[in-house]
N, C-alpha and C positions, 0 to 999 in steps of 0.2 A: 569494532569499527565505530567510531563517533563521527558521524554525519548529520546535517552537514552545520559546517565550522565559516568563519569568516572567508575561509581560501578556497572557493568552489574547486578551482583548479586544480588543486591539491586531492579535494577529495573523490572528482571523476577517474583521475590517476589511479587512488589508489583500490578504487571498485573497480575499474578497467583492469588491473594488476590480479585484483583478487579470478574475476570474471574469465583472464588469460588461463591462468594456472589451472582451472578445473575445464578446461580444454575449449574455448573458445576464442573465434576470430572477433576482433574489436577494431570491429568497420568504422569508418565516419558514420555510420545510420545509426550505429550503437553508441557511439560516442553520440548522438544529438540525446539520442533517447537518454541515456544516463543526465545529460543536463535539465532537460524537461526534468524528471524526477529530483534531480538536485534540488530546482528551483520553486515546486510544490509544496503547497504547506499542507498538504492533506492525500487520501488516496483519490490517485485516479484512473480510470478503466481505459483498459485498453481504447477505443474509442479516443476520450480525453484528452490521449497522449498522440493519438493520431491528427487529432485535430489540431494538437498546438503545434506539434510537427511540419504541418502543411501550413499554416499562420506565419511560422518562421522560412516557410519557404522549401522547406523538405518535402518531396512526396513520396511519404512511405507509406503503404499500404496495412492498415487495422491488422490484415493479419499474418504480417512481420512483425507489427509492434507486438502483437498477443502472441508471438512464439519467443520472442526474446524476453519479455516480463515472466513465462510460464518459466523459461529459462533462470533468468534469475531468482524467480523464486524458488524452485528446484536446487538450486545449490545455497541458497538461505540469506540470500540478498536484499529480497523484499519482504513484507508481509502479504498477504493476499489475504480479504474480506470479500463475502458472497453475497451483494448487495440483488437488490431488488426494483426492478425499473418500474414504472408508471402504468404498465398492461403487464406485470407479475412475472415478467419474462426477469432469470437472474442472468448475470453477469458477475466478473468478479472487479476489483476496485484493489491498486497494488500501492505501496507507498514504501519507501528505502529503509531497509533498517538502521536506525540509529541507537543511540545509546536506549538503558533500559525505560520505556516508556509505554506505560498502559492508557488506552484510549476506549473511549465509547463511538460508536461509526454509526450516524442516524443512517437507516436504508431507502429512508424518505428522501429528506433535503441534502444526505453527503456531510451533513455537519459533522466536523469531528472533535470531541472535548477530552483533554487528557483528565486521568482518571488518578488521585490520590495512589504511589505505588504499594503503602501497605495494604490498603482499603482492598485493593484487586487481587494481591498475592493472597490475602485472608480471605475472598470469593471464592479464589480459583482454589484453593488448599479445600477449602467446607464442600467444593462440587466432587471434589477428587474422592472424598472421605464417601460423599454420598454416593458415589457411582463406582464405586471401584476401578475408576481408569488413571493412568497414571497422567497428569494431562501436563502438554507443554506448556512452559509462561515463555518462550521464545518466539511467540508469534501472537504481545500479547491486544491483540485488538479483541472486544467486544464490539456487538453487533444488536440495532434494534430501534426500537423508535423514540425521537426526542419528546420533548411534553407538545412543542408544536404540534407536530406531526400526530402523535399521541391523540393530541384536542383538536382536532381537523383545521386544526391553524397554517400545516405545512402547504407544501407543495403536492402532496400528494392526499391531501385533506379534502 
């Protein structure tokens, strides 16, 4: 699935499509939700997607959002990253799959920087060697803190 493309419309379709098939109802509340995420350029938390929900006018409740994102992530729609809020309290942070794309996830600021793809499949290949786990690159987000944030420059510095 290469998401997303010039034709949002095209592409809520066809993740509505996908989202049908492994057995689920595709409400207007899900269709808003799928466009908030079309429309992100980064991951965002359950929370996030509530709030921009209710901005556009929708009231849908944080946790219908966080059951339908757990949903989609469960059938391999999104990614999900276990980010870390301001008082250490985690949450998770979800963003659409698209094409193959490796990213670093500050847990501080949310920033998100893509990540050279040999650079990351040659990390994740040297962790796999070292660990003996077989590990996926299908979900391939890293997680940790930028040099900001690192140098108490962030927001959470």
């Amino acid at each position: 699935m290469t998401i997303p493309s010039e034709d949002h419309a095209a592409d809520a379709e066809r993740i509505a499509a996908t989202w049908r098939r492994r057995g689920a109802r595709i409400t207007p509340r899900r269709r808003e939700l799928l466009d908030v995420l079309l429309a992100a350029r980064g991951h965002l938390t359950a929370l996030d997607v509530a709030e921009l929900l209710h901005d556009d006018g929708s009231g849908v409740d944080v946790s219908t959002v966080h059951r339908s994102l757990t949903d989609l992530h469960r059938i391999g729609l999104v990614y999900r990253v276990a980010v870390k809020g301001p008082r250490g309290q985690v949450s998770h942070a979800y963003r659409l799959v698209g094409p193959t794309e490796y990213t670093a996830f500050c847990t501080g600021c949310q920033e998100v920087v893509p990540l050279p793809t040999p650079v990351a499949l040659r990390a994740a290949r040297s962790l796999a060697r070292a660990s003996g786990f077989e590990l996926s690159t299908e979900a391939p987000a890293f997680s940790g803190s930028c040099p900001a944030c690192r140098d108490g420059q962030g927001p959470t510095g």
